[in-house]
C-alpha positions as CSV (number, residue, x, y, z in Angstrom):
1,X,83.8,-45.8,27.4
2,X,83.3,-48.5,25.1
3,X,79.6,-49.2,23.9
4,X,79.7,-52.5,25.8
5,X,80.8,-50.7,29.2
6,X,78.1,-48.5,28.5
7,X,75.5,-51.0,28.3
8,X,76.8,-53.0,31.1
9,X,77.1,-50.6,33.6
10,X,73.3,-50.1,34.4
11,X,72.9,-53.9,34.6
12,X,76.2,-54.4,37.2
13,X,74.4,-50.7,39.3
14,X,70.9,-52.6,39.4
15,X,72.4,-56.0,40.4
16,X,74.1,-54.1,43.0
17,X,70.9,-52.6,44.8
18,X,68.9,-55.2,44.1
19,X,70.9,-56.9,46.2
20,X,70.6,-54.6,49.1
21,X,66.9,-55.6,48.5
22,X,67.5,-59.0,49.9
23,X,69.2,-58.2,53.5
24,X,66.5,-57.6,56.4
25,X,65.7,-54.2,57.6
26,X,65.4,-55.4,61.1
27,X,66.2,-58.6,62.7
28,X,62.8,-59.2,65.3
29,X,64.5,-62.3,66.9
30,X,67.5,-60.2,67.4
31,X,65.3,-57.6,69.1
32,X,63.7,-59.9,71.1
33,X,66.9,-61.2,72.2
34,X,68.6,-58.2,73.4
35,X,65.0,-56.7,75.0
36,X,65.1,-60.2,76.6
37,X,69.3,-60.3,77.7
38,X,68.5,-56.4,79.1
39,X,65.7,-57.3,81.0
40,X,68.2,-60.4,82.6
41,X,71.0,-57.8,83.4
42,X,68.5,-55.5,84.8
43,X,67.7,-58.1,87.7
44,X,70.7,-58.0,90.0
45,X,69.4,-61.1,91.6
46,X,69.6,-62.7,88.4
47,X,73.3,-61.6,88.0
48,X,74.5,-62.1,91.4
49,X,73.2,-65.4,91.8
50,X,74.0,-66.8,87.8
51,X,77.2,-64.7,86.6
52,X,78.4,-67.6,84.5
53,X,75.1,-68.1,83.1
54,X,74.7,-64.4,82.4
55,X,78.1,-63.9,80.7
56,X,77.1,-66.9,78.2
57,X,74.2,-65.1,77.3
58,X,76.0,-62.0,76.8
59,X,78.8,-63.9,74.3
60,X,75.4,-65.3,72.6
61,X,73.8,-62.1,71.8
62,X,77.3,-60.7,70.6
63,X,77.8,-63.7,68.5
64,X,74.5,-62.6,66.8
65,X,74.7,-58.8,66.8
66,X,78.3,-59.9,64.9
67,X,76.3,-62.3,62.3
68,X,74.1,-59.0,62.1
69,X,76.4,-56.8,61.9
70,X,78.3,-58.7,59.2
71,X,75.4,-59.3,56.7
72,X,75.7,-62.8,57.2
73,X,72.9,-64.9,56.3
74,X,69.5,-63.8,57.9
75,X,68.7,-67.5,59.1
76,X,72.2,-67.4,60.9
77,X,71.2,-64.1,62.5
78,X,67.7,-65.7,63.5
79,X,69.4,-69.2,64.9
80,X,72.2,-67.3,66.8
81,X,69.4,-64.6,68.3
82,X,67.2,-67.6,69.6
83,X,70.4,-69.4,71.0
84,X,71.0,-65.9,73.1
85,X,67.4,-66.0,73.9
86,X,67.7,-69.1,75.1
87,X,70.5,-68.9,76.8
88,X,68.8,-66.0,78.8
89,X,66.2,-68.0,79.7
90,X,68.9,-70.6,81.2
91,X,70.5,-68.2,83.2
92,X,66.9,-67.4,84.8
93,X,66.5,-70.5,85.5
94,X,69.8,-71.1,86.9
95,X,69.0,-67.9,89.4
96,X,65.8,-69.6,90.4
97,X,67.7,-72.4,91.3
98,X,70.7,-70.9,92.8
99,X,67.5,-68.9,95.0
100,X,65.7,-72.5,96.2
101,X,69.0,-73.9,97.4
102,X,69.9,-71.3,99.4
């Protein structure tokens, strides 16, 4: 090795984890998004009476367990895990609808 490899190569191996320093141990929107899409499947009411709504959820949750899962950006994880959330929360509501009219 060449004296400048030799110098460079603890400065490219400390860029390299100090970059693992930057992505999130855990994702707490994601969690709360998945405990909240669980809790939604768990209520057969919910998926009987809002199977559309629940299946948009689910492709929300997977769109951020892929931005995840893909190291992208953690404020892409965090808007795609509210969207799921959210999206949960609309199939609820959809259910409680679906439930009145009946």
């Amino acid at each position: 090795m060449s004296a400048l490899t030799q110098s460079l190569a603890p400065c490219v191996l400390g860029l390299a984890l100090s970059a693992c320093a930057f992505i999130p141990a855990t994702y707490p929107r994601l969690l709360e998004a998945r405990d909240s899409y669980d809790a939604l499947v768990r209520d057969p009411e919910i998926t009987r009476l809002a199977p559309r709504e629940c299946a948009v959820a689910k492709q929300a949750l997977a769109d951020a367990e892929t931005a995840r899962n893909t190291l992208d950006d953690s404020a892409v994880v965090d808007h795609l895990s509210y969207v799921a959330k959210q999206r949960g929360a609309i199939a609820r509501e959809a259910a409680n609808a679906a439930k009145v009219s009946l």
